[in-house]
C-alpha positions in Angstrom: -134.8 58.7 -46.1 -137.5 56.0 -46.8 -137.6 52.7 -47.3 -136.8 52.9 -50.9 -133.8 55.2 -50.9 -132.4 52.8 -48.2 -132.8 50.0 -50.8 -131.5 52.1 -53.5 -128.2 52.8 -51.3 -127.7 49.6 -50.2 -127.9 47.4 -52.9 -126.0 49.9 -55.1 -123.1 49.9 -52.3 -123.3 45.9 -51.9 -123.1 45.1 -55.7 -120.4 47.6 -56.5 -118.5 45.7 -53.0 -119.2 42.1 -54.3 -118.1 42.9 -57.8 -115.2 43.8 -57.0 -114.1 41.5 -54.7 -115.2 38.8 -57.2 -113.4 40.0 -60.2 -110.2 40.2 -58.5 -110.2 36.8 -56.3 -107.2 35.2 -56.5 -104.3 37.8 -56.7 -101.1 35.8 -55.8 -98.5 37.9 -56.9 -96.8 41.2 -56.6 -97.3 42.1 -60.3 -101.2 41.1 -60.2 -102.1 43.0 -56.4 -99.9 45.9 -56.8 -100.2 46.4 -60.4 -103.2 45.0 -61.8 -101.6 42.5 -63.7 -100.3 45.4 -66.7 -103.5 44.5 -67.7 -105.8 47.9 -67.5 -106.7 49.5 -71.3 -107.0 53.1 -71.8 -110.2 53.9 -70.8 -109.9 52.2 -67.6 -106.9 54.0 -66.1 -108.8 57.3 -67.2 -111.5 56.6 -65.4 -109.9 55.7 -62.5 -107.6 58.2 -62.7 -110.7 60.6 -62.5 -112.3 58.4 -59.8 -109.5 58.4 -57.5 -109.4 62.8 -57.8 -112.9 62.9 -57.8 -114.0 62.0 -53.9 -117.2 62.5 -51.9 -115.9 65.8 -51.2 -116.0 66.8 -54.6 -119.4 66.0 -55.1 -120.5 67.6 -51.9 -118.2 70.6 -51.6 -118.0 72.1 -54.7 -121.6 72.4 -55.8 -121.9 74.4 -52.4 -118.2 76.3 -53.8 -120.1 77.5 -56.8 -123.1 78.5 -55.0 -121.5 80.9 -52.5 -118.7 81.7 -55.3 -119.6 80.8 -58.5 -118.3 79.1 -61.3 -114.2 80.5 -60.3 -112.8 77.6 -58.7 -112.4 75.8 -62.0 -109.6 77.9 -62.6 -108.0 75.5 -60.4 -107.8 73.0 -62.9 -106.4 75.1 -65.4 -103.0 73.6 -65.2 -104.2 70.3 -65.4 -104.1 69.3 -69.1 -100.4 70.7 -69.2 -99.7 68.7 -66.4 -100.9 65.8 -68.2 -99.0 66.6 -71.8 -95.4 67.1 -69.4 -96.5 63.4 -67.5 -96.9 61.6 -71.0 -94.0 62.9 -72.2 -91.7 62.6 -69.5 -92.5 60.9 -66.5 -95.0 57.3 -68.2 -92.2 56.0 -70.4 -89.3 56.6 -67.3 -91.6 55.0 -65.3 -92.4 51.6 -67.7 -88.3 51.6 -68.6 -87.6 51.3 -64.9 -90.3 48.9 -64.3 -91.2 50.5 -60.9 -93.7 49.4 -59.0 -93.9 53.0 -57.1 -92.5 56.1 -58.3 -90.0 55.9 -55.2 -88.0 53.4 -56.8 -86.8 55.7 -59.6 -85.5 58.0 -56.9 -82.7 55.3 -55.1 -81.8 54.9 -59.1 -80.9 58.5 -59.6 -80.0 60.1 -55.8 -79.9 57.0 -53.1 -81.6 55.2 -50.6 -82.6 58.2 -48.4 -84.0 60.4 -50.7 -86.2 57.4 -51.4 -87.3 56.9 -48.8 -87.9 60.1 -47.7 -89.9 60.8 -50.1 -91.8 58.0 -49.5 -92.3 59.2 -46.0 -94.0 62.4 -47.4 -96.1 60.5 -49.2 -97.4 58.7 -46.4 -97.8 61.5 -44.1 -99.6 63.5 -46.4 -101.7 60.6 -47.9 -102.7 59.0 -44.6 -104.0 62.2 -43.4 -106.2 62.9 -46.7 -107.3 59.1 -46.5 -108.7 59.8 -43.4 -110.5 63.3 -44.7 -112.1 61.7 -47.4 -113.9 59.3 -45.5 -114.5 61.7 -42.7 -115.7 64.6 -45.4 -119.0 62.7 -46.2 -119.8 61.2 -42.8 -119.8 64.6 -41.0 -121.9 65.6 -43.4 -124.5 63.2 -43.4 -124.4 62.6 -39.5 -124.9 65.9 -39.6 -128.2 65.8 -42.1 -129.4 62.5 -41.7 -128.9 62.2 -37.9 -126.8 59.3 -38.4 -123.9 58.1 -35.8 -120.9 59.9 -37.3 -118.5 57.8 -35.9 -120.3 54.2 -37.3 -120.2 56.0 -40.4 -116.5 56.5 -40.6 -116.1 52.6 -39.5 -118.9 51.5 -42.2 -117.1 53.7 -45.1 -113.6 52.4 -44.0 -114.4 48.4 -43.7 -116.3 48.7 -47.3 -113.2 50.1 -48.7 -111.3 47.7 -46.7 -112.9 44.5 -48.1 -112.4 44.5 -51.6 -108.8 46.7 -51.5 -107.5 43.9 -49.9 -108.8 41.3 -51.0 -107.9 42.0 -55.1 -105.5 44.9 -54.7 -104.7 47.6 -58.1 -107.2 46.1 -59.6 -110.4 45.6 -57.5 -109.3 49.2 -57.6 -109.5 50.3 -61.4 -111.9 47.3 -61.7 -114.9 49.4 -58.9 -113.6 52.5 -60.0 -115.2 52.0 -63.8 -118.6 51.1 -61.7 -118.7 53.6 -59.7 -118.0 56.9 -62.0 -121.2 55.3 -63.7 -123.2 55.8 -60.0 -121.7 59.2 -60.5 -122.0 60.5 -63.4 -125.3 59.1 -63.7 -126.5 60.8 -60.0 -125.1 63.9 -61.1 -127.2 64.4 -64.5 -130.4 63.2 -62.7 -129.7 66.1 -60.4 -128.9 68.6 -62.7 -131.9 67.7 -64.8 -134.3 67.5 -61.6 -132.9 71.0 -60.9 -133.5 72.9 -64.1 -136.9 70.8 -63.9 -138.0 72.5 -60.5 -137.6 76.0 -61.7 -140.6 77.8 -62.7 -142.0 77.5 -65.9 -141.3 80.7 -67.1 -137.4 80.2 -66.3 -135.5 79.1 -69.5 -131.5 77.5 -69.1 -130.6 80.9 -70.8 -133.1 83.1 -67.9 -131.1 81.0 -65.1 -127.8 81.9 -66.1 -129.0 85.2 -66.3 -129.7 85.6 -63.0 -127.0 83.5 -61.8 -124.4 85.9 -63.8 -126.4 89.1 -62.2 -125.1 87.9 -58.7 -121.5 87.2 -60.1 -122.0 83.3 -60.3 -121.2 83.0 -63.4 -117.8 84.5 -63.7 -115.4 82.1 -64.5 -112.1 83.9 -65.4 -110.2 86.3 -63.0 -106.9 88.1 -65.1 -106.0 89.3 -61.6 -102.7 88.9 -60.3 -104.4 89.8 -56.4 -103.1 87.2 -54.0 -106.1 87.7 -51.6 -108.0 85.7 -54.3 -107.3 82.3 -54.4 -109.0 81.4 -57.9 -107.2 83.0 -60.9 -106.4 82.4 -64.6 -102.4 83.0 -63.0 -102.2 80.8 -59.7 -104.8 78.3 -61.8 -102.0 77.6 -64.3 -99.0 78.2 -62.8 -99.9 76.8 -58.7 -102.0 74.2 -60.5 -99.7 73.3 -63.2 -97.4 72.7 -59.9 -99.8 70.7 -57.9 -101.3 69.1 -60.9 -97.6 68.1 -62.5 -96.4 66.8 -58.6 -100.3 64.9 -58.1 -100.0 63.1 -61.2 -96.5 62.4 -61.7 -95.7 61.5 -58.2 -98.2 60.9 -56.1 -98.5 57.2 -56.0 -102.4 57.1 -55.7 -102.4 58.0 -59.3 -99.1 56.6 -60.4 -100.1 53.5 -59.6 -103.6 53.8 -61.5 -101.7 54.2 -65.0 -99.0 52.1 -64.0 -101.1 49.1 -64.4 -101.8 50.2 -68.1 -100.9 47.8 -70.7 -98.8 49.6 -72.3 -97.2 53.1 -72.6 -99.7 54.0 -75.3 -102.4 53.1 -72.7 -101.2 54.6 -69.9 -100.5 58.3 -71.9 -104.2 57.8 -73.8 -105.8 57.2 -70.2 -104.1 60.4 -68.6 -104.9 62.5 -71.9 -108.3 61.3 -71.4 -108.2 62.6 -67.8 -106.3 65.8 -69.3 -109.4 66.3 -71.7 -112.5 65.5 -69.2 -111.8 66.7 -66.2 -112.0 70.5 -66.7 -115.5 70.0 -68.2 -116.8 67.5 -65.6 -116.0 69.8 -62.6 -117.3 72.7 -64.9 -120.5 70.8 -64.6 -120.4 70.4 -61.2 -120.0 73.6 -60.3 -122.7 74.3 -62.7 -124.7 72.0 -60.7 -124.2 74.5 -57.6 -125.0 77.5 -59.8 -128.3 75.7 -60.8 -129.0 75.3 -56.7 -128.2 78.9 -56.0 -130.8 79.8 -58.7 -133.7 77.4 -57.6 -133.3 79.1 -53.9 -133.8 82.6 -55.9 -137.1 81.0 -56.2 -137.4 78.6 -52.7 -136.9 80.0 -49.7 -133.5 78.6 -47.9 -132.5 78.4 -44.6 -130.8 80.7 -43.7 -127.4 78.3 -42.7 -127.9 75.0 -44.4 -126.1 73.8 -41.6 -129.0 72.2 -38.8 -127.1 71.6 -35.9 -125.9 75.3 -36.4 -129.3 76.3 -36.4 -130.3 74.3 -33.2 -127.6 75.0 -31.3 -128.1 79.1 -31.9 -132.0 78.6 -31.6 -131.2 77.0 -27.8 -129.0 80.3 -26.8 -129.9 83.6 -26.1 -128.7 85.0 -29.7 -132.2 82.9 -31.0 -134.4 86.0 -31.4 -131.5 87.7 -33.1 -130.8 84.8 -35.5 -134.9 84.6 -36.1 -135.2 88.4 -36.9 -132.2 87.9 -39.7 -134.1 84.8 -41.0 -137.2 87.4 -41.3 -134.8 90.1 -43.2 -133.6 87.2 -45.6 -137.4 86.1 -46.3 -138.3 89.8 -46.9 -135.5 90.0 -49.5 -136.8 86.6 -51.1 -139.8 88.6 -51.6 -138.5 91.6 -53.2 -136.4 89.2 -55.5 -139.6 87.4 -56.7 -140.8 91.2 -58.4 -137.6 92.0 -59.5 -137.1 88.7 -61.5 -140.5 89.2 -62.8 -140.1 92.3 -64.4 -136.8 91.1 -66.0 -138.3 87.7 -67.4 -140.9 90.0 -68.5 -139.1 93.3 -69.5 -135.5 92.8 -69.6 -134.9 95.4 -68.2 -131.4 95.7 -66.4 -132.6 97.7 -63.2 -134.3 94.7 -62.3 -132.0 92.4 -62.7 -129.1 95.3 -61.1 -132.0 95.3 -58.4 -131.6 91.1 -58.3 -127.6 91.2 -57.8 -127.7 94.0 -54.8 -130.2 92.2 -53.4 -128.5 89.0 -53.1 -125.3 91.0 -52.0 -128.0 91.8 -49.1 -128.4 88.4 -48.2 -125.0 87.4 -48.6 -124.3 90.2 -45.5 -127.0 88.8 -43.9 -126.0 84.9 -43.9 -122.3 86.0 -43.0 -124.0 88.1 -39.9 -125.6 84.6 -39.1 -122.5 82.9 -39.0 -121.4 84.7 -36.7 -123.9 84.3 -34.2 -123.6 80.6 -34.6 -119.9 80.8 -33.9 -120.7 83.1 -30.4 -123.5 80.5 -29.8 -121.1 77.7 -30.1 -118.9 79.5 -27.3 -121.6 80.4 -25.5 -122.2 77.0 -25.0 -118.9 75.5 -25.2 -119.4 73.6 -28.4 -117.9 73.7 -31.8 -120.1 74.5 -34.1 -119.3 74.5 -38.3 -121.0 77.8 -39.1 -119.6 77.8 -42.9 -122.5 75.6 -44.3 -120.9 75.5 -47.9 -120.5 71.7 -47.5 -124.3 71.4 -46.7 -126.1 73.3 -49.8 -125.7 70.2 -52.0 -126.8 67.7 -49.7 -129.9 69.4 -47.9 -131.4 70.1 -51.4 -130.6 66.4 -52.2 -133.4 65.3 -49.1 -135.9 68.3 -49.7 -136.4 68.3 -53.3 -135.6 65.2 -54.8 -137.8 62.5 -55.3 -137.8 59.1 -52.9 -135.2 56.9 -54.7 -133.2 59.7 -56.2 -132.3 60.5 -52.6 -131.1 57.0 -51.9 -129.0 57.1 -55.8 -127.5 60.3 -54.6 -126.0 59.4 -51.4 -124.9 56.3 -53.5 -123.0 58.7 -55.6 -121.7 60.7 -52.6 -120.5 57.5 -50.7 -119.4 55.7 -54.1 -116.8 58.2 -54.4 -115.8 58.9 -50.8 -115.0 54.5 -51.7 -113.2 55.2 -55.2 -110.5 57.7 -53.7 -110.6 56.1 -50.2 -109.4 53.2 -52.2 -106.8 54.5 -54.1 -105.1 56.3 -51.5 -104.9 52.8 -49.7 -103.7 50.8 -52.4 -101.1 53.3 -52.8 -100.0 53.8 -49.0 -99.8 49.5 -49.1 -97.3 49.6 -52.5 -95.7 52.9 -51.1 -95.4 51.0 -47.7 -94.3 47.2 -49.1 -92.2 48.2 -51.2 -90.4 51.6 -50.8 -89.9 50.7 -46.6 -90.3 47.1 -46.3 -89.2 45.3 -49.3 -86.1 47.6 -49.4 -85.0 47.0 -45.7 -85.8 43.4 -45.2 -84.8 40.0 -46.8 -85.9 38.9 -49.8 -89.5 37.1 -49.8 -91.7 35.1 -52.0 -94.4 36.5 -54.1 -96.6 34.7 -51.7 -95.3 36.7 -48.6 -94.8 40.0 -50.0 -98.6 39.5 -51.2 -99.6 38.7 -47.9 -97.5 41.2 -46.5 -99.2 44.0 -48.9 -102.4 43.1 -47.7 -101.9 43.3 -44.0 -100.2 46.9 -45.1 -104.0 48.1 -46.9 -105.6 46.9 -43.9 -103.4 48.8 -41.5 -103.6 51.6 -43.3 -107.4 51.0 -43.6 -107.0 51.1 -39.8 -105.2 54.2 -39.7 -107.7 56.2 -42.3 -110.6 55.5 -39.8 -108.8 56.5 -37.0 -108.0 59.6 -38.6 -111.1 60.3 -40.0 -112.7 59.6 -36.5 -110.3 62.6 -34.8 -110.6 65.0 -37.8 -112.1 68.3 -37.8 -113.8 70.3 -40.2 -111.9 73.1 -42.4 -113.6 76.4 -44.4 -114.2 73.8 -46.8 -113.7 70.4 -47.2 -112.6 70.5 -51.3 -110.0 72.8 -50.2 -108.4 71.4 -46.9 -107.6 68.7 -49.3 -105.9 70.5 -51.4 -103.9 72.4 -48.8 -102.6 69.3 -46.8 -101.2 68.4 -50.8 -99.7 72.0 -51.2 -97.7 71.5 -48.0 -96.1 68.8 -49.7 -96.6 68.5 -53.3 -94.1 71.3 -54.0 -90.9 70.0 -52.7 -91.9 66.1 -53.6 -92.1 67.7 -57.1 -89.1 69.4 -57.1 -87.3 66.5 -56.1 -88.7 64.6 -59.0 -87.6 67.3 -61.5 -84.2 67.8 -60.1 -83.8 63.9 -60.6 -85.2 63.9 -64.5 -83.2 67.2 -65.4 -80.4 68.5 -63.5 -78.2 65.4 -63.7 -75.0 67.2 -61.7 -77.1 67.5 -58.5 -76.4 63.7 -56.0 -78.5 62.7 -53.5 -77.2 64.3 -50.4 -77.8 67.8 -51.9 -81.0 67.0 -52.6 -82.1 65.0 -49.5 -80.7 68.2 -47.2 -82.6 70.1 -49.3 -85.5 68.3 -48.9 -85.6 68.6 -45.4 -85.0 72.7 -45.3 -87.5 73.4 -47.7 -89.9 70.7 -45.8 -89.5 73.4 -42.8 -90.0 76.1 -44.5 -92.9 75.8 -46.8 -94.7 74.5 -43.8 -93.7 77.6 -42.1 -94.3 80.0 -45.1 -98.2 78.2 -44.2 -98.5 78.8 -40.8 -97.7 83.1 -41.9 -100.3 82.7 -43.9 -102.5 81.0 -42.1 -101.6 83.5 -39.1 -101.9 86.5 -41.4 -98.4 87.4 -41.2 -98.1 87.0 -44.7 -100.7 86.9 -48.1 -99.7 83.4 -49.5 -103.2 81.5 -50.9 -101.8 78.0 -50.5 -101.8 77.2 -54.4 -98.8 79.1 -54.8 -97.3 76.7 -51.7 -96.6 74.4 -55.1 -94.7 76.6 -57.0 -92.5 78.2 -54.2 -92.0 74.3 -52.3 -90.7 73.1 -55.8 -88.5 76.5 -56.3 -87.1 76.7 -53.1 -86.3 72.6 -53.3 -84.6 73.0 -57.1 -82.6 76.2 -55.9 -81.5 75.2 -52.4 -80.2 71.5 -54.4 -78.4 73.3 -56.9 -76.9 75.4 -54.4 -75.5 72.9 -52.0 -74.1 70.9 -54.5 -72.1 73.6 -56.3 -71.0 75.0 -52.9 -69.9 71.9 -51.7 -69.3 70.0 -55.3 -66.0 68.8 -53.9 -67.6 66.9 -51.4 -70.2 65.4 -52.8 
């Protein structure tokens, strides 16, 4: 970091801060600081929609996804555009009829009081505790890289959040959202255009994809129905469908971004918008990643991207066993550089066979150093992240790009770590005010309940840092995320469906089960996460909103005399 990528950073960070506390002064009702005002067009709730999805760890985790995997993991998203056709159909014009300000409300309507608000509770817990990961995901990271103090970075990314949440509510939300999908998008073409830039002259696009597809990078659809792969065509659109369907529809960090649309017709054209972009923008990311894999076939990498791996196995006595594997992976780096020369030069496929076994080689190899850094770490009673997927994107970041570019790109990574950090906040405040407090208290002026709401985003502000300052790091950030939501997501949706189309189940079947399919999906994890059982947690979705639909349906036709 020099001097200009710390001016860069900050004054991108301030203004985006400032703006939005400015635009949004003054919020002194419910309507304006919980939803906007109803005053948000189309292309505003999409982009916030995709801002509030789109964290830091997206933008550091799956560029390193892609380039130990490849381009796969966007068969997550699969599910998402029918996700978004079923939510503009069904769930938007429910949603404005009622005139909810979360999508709690609608459940007290059909059920009662306790399935709302256990729901809501759900939400919470499962919210609060990925608030807290999405600011903790980038400040590991660049403590980790930049040296910084990890846990000043978790305060510093919470109080900026914190400042202009409170202060203007939904829409200092959708209002710094806008801004800061600009910072991203913009950081993330620079990057991919610096990265196809740095390869060797000789290198096309079309060469670089070659070599990327040699090494399996490029294979983006898997027809498999084998559970011990978590990417597929199948669990993409039926899990993600699922997750996607129970994220969108009844998570309130995104209900509450299209709720303040000014219409129905805005709110469906912002999620269709969302439904149409996001595929191809995490397509490009992950393209990013591949494009990083493919400049190292021609850089030489370290052999973890991680540092304080590598220091803390360079300091034990597995350091001349961790230098000789760095040797083996130079060596192959070597043999790579002849083999891709003949192919640009030849075409001929042994070369580029040649090119694919070797970097199965090094893939042995880096796995092999992993696993020294995890003995190293208990050697010296240290925990140590030897997965360094999280750390490809970042480390070329500070090593290749120019001075500036460096400072834009962490803009990008802590602009969005803000965006969703936001979001979820906003939404645990409105979840908080007015599914737990509003309903259980007396009845209060717009003045108190706005008040009230903002001492709510600030706890809950609170609460995110203090989560993000005891977190720990998973096998990848991008996907922890997604696991925490596939331990609830499931049953929340299933709730949500039982309630829009199987009108003969009440509330007290549904709330019992609630509770038993609560337990059980987040025992049906723990098998899996034990290996007792093969379950990738995308199907978690599917079986949580099953098990919730059947187990309802059951009790209340067992018992339809009593309830």
């Amino acid at each position: 970091m020099q001097t200009l990528d710390w001016i860069v950073l900050s004054i991108t960070l301030i203004t985006i801060v400032a703006y939005g506390t400015y635009q949004t002064r003054g919020s002194k009702n419910v309507q304006d600081f919980l939803k906007g005002g109803n005053s948000s067009k189309w292309w505003t709730i999409g982009l916030s929609v995709m801002a509030t999805q789109a964290s830091a760890i997206t933008f550091l985790s799956t560029p390193g996804q892609a380039f130990n995997d490849g381009m796969g993991f966007v068969q997550f998203y699969f599910g998402l555009p029918i996700a978004m056709i079923v939510i503009c159909m069904v769930f938007i014009p429910l949603y404005h009829r009622l005139n909810v300000y979360t999508a709690y409300e609608f459940l007290e309507n059909r059920f009662d009081l306790k399935t709302r608000t256990l729901t809501a509770i759900l939400f919470l817990i499962q919210r609060g505790l990925a608030a807290g990961i999405t600011i903790f995901a980038p400040a590991i990271i660049l403590s980790v890289v930049l040296g910084w103090n990890l846990l000043l970075l978790n305060i510093i990314i919470g109080i900026l959040v914190i400042i202009y949440t409170v202060s203007g509510g939904t829409k200092a939300v959708n209002v710094t959202q806008k801004h800061q999908m600009v910072v991203i998008f913009t950081g993330m073409i620079i990057a991919f255009i610096l990265i196809v830039n740095k390869l060797p002259e000789n290198i096309t696009f079309s060469n670089a994809l070659d070599i990327a597809g040699a090494s399996g990078k490029m294979e983006i659809l898997d027809f498999s129905f084998d559970l011990n792969n978590r990417y597929t065509f199948w669990s993409g659109i039926i899990g993600g469908t699922f997750l996607m369907l129970s994220y969108f529809g009844t998570d309130q960090s995104q209900v509450q971004r299209y709720l303040s649309g000014k219409s129905v017709r805005e709110m469906q054209l912002g999620l269709m918008f969302n439904g149409l972009f996001k595929i191809p923008m995490q397509f490009f990311i992950l393209l990013v990643g591949v494009m990083v894999f493919v400049f190292y076939q021609f850089n030489k990498a370290p052999i973890n991207f991680n540092p304080v791996a590598t220091e803390v196995v360079l300091n034990t006595k597995f350091a001349q066993e961790y230098e000789q594997l760095q040797a083996e992976q130079d060596a192959i780096y070597d043999t790579k550089q002849v083999l891709i020369a003949n192919f640009i030069a030849n075409k001929n496929e042994a070369s580029i066979a040649g090119v694919a076994s070797a970097n199965a080689k090094n893939d042995s190899i880096r796995a092999r150093a992993r696993y020294l850094i995890d003995k190293a770490g208990e050697t010296k009673g240290v925990k140590v992240e030897s997965n360094d997927k999280d750390y490809v994107f970042i480390n070329f970041i500070l090593n290749n790009l120019p001075r500036g570019l460096i400072g834009l790109l962490l803009a990008v990574i802590l602009s969005a770590a803000m965006s969703s950090t936001s979001s979820e906040l906003n939404a645990l405040a409105s979840t908080t005010t007015i599914d737990l407090f509003k309903r259980n208290t007396r009845e209060r002026t717009d003045t108190e309940m706005v008040k009230v709401s903002r001492w709510f985003t600030l706890g809950w502000g609170i609460i995110a840092i203090l989560v993000a300052c005891v977190a720990d790091l998973a096998e990848n950030l991008i996907q922890l995320v997604n696991i925490i939501g596939s331990i609830f997501y499931g049953n929340v949706l299933g709730i949500f469906l039982l309630a829009f189309f199987v009108k003969a189940v009440k509330g007290r079947a549904v709330f019992i089960a609630a509770i038993i399919t609560q337990i059980l999906v987040i025992s049906l994890f723990l098998l899996d996460l034990y290996e007792y059982i093969n379950l990738p947690f995308l199907w978690l979705n599917f079986v949580g909103c099953a098990i919730v639909v059947a187990i309802a349906i059951m009790i209340q036709f067992t018992n339809k005399n009593r309830i």
